[in-house]
C-alpha positions as CSV (number, residue, x, y, z in Angstrom):
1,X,9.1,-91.3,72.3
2,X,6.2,-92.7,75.3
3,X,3.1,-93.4,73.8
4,X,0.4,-91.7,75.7
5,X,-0.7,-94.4,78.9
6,X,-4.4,-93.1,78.3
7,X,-4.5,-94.9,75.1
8,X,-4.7,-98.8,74.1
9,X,-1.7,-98.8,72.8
10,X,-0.1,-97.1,75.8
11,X,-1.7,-99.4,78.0
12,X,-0.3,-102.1,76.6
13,X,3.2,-101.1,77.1
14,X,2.5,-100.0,80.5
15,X,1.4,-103.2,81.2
16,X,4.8,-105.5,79.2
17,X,6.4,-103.0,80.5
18,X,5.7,-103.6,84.2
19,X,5.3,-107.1,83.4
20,X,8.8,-108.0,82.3
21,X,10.4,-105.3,85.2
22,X,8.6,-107.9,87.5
23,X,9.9,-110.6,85.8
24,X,13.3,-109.1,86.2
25,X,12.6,-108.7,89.9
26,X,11.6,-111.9,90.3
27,X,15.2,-113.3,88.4
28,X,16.9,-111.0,90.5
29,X,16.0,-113.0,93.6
30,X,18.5,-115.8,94.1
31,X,16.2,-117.3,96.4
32,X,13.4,-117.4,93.4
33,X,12.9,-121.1,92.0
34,X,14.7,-120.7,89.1
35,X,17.8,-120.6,91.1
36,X,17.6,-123.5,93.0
37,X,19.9,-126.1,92.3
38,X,19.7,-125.1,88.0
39,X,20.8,-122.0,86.3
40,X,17.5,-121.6,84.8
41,X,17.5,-118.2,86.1
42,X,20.8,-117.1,85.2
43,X,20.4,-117.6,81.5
44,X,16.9,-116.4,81.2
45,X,18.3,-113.0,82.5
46,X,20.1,-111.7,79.0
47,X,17.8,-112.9,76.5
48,X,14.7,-110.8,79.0
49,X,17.0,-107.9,78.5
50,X,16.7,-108.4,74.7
51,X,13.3,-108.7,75.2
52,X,12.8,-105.6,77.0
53,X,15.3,-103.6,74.2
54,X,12.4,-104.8,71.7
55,X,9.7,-103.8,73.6
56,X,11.4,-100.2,74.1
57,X,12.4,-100.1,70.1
58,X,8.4,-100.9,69.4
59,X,7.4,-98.4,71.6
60,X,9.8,-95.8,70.0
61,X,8.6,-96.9,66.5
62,X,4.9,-96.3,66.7
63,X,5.7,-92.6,67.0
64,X,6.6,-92.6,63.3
65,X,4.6,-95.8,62.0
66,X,1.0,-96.0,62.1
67,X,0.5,-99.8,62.3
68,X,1.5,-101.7,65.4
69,X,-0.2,-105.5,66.3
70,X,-0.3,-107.6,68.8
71,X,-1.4,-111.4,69.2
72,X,-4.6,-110.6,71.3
73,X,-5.9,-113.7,71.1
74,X,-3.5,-116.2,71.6
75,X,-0.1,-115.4,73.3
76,X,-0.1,-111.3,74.4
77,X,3.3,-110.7,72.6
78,X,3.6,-108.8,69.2
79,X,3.0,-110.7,66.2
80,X,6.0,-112.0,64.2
81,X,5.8,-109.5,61.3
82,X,6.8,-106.6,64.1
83,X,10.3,-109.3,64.9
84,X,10.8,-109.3,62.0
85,X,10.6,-105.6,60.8
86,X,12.7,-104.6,64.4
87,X,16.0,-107.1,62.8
88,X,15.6,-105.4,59.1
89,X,15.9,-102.2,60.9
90,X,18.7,-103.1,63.0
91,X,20.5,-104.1,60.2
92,X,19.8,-100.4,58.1
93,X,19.8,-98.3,61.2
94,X,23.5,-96.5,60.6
95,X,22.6,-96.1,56.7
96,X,18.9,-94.4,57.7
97,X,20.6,-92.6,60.8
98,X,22.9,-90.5,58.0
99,X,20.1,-89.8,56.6
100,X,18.1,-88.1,59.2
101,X,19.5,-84.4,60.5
102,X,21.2,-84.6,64.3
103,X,18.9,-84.1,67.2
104,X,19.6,-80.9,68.1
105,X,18.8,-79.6,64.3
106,X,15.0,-81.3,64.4
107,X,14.6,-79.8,67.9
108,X,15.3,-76.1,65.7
109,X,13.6,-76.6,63.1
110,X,10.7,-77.7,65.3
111,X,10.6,-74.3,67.6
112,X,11.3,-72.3,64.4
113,X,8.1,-74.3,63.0
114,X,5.7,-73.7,65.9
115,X,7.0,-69.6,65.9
116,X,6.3,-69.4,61.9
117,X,3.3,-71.5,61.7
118,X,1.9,-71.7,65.0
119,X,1.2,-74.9,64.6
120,X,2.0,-79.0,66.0
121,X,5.2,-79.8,63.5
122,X,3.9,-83.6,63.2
123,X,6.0,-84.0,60.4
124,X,9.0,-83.4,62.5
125,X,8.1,-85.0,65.2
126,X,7.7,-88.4,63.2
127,X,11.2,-87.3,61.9
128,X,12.5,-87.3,65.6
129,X,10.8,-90.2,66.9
130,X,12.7,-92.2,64.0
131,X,16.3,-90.7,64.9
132,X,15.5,-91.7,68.8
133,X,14.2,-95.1,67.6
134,X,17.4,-96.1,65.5
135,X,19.8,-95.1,68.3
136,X,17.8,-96.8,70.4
137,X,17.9,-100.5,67.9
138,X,21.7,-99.8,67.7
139,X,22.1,-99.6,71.3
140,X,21.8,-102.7,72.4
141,X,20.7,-106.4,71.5
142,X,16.9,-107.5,70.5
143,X,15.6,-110.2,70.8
144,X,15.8,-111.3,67.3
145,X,13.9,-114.4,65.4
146,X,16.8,-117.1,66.3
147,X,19.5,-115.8,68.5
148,X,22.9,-117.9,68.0
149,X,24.1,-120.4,70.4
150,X,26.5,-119.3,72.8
151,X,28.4,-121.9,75.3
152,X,28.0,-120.5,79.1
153,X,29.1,-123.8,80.9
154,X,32.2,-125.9,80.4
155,X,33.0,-129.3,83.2
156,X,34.0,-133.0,82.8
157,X,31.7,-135.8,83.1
158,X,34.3,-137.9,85.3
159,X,32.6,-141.1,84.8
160,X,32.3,-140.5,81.2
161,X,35.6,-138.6,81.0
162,X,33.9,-136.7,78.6
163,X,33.8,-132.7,78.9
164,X,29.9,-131.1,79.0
165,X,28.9,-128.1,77.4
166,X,26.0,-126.1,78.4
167,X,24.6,-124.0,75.6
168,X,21.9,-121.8,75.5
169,X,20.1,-119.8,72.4
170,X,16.4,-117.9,71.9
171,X,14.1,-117.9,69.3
172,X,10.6,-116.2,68.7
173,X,7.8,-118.3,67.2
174,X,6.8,-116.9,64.3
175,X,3.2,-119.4,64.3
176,X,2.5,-119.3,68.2
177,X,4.1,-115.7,68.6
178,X,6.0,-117.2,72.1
179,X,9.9,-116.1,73.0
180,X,12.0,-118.8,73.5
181,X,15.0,-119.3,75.4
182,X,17.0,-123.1,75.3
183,X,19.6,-124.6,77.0
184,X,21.0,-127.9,76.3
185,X,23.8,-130.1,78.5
186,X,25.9,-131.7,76.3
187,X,28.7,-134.4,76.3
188,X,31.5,-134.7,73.9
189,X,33.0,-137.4,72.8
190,X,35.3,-135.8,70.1
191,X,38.6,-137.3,70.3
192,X,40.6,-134.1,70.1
193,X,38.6,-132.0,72.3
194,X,38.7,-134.6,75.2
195,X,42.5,-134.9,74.8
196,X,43.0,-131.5,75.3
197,X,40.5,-130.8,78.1
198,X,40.3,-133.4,79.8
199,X,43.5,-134.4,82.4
200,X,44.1,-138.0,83.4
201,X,42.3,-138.0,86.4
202,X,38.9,-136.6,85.2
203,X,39.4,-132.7,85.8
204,X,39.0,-129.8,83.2
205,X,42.0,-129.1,82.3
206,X,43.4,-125.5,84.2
207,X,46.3,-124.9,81.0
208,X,43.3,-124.5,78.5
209,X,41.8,-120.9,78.6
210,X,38.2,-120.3,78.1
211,X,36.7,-117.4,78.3
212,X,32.8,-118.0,79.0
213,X,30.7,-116.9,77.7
214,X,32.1,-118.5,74.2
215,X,29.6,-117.8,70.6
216,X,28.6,-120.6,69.3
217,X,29.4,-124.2,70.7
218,X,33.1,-124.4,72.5
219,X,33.7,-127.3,69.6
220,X,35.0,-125.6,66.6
221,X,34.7,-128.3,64.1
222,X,31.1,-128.6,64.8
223,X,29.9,-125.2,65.9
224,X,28.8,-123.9,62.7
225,X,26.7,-127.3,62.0
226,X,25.3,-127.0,65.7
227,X,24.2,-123.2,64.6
228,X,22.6,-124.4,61.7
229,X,21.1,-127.7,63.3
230,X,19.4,-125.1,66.5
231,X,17.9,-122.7,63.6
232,X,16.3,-125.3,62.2
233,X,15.1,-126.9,65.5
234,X,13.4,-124.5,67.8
235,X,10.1,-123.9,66.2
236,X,7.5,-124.5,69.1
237,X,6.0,-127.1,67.0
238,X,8.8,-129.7,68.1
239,X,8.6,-131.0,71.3
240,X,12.0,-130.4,73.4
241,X,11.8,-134.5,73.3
242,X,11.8,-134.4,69.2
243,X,14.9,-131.7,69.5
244,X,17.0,-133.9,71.7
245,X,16.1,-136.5,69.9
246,X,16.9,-134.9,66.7
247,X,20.6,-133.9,68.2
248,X,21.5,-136.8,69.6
249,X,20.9,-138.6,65.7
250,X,22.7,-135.6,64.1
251,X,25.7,-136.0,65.6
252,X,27.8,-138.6,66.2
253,X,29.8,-137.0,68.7
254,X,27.6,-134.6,70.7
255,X,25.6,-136.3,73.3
256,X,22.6,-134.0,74.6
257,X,21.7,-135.1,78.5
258,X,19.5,-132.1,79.3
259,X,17.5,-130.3,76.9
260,X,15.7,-127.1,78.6
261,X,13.2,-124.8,77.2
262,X,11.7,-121.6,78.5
263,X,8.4,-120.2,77.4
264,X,7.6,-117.3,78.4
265,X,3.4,-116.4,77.6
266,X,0.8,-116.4,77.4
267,X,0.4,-112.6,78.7
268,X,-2.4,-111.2,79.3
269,X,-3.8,-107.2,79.5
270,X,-6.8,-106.5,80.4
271,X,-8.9,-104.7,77.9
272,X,-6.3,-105.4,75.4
273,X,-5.3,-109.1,75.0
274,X,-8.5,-111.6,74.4
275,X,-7.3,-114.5,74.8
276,X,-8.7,-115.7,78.2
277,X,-12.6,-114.1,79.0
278,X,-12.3,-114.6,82.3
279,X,-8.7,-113.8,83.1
280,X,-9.4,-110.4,81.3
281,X,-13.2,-110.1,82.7
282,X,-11.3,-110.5,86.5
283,X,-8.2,-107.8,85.2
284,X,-10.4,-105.5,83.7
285,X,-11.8,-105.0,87.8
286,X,-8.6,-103.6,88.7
287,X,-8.4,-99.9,89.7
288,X,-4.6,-99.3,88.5
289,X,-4.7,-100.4,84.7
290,X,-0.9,-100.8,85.1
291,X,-1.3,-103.5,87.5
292,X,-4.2,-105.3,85.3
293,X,-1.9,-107.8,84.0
294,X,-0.9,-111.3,84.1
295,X,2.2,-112.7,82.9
296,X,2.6,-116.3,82.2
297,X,5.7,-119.0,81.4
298,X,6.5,-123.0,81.2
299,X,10.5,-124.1,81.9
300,X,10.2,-128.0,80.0
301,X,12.5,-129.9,80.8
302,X,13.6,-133.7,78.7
303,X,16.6,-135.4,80.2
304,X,18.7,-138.8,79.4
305,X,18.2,-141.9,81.2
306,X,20.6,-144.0,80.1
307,X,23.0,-144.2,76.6
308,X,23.2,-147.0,74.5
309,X,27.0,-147.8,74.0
310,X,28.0,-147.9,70.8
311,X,28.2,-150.8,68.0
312,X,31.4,-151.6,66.2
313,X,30.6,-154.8,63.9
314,X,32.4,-155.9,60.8
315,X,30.6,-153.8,58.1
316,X,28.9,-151.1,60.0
317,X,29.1,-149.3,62.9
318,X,26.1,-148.0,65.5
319,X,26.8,-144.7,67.1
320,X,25.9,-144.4,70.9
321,X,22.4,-143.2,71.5
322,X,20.5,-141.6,74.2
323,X,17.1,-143.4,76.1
324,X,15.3,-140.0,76.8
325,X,12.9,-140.0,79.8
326,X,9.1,-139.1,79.1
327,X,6.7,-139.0,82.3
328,X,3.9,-141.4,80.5
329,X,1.9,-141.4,84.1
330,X,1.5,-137.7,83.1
331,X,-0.4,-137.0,80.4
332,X,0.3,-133.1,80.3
333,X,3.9,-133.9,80.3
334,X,3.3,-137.1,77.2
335,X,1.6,-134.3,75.2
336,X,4.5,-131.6,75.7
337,X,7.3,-134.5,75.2
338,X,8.8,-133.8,78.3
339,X,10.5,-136.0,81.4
340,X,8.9,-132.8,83.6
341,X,7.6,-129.3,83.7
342,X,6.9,-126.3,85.5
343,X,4.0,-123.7,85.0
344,X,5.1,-119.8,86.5
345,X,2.7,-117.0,86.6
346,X,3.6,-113.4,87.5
347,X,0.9,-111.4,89.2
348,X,0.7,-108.0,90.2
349,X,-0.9,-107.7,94.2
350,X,-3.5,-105.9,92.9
351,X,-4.4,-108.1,90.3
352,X,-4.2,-111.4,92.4
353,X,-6.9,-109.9,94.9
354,X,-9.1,-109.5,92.4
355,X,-8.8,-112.8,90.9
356,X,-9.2,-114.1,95.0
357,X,-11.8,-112.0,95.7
358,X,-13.9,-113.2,92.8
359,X,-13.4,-117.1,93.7
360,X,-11.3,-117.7,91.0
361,X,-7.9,-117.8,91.8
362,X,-7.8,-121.6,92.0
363,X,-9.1,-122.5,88.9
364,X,-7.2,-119.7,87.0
365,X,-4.0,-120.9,88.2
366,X,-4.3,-124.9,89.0
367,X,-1.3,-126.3,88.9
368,X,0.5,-122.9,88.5
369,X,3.5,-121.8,90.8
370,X,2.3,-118.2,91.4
371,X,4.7,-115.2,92.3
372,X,2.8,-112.3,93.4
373,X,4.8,-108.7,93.2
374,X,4.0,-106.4,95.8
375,X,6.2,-103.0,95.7
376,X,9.9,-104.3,95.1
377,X,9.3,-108.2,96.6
378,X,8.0,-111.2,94.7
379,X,6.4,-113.7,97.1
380,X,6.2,-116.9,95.9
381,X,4.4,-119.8,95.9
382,X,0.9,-118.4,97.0
């Protein structure tokens, strides 16, 4: 059920709508900055197809349920309480779904309504824009408050002789409101797991079987802490600094050299979100409401320096410990906690001619890499 574009509401899922396609497009391109030399792009890609799903159940949802909000004035996305409601459903949607006659029977009832009672059968409408919003949650995956860890990478450190693990798992911030996506390159020192992938002369070892990607970390004895220890650690309050930090004390035997996280927002609508007056003065110009949009995201990125060998001494023993690189000569990057970062911003054409036209397009965007859509191209680096 398509909420009607001429209203707010339908606006703004015009707008995310278009937003995230562009932001698929832009992915899409292997050429795109994400791509070179990192897999940024590659992971971001599944957990922006949850994110769409959501967007699609929301829209489906408002045909039966008044209330709908969004965070207008900080990040653009819908507030928390909507995550949350969207994974409760998910979880009830078969037991609701038997509850609720088939498709074909409220289309019936619905003609036999307007013939008896030559009237609008809201009633059953509501009752069909529920049944077409449960099959739609139980069709595919949302983006859910914490999405589990899931190992996508698996090489050998030869120096180390360790094998690395690169992991990747999403949360949505319930106080800022911001989807998340992480990954995380991690060494493992575990005795038994480098014995049996790692051959003598520092190679994966080709006998051992693993089919990527694998739920959870590829460690078995420690997966089910690391699950724990990432739901607990991916609140947008820490800094990815704190989180590696965090990991790296936590366990003895994981070693994090990479921690990477994805932000995507703030997003902004014009005549919807507010929280930028000038972005939304500039958008609000824009013949095409569709295009009136501007969609925001930060990859951060913390990495290892150095490790600290371990201590063995006569009564204790010190595990090894990473030195974690923070840019101090920058002091956006001291305040995120970060070695480095990277601002994107997703414009429609449109949209970025406006902002040009009215002389602000430098200060809007600073130290912004901008990719402007135009048809079915992203141009980058305007």
């Amino acid at each position: 059920m398509k909420v009607a574009a001429s209203s707010a509401v339908g606006q703004y899922f015009a707008s995310i709508h278009a937003a995230l396609a562009g932001l698929e497009l832009f992915l899409g391109d292997r050429n795109s900055p994400l791509y070179r030399n990192t897999v940024v792009g590659e992971v971001i890609v599944p957990y922006l197809g949850r994110l769409k799903a959501s967007i699609d159940c929301w829209e489906n949802r408002i045909g039966f349920v008044d209330q709908f909000r969004i965070s207008r004035a900080e990040s653009g996305f819908p507030v928390f309480q909507n995550v949350l409601e969207l994974e409760n459903d998910r979880q009830t949607a078969a037991k609701r779904l038997a509850d609720i006659p088939s498709a074909d029977a409220l289309r019936e009832e619905m003609v036999d309504f307007v013939l008896r009672q030559k009237a609008f059968p809201e009633a059953l409408q509501a009752r069909m824009a529920e049944r077409l919003y449960l099959e739609q949650i139980g069709k595919g995956e949302i983006f859910s408050p914490f999405i589990l860890p899931e190992t996508i990478r698996v090489a050998v450190n030869s120096k180390t002789m360790r094998p690395y693990y690169v992991v990747s798992w999403g949360a949505f911030d319930g106080t800022s409101t911001l989807p998340m996506v992480y990954m995380a390159t991690i060494e493992d020192s575990s005795e038994k797991i480098v014995e049996m992938l790692v051959t003598e002369d520092g190679k994966l070892n080709p006998q051992v079987e693993i089919p990527l990607p694998v739920g959870g970390l590829l460690n078995p004895d420690l997966a089910s802490r690391f699950d724990d220890f990432a739901s607990k650690n991916s609140s947008y309050s820490l800094t990815p600094v704190t989180i590696a930090t965090n990991l790296d004390k936590d366990f003895d035997e994981l070693h994090p050299k990479q921690l990477r996280r994805i932000v995507l927002g703030p997003f902004y609508s014009a005549g919807i979100t507010e929280n930028n007056a000038r972005i939304n003065d500039i958008l609000s110009k824009v013949r095409k409401t569709e295009n009136a949009w501007l969609l925001t995201w930060t990859v951060q990125e913390v990495f290892s320096k150095a490790e600290r060998p371990a201590k063995r001494g006569f009564w204790s023993t010190t595990p090894a410990q990473e030195e974690f690189h923070i840019d101090t000569a920058n002091l956006e990057a001291t305040r995120m906690g970060v070695s480095s970062y990277e601002k994107h911003a997703l414009v429609p054409h449109d949209a970025y001619q406006a902002l040009y036209a009215a002389g602000e397009a430098e200060q809007v965007f600073g130290d912004y890499k901008v990719h402007v859509i135009s048809g079915n191209q992203v141009v980058s680096e305007v």
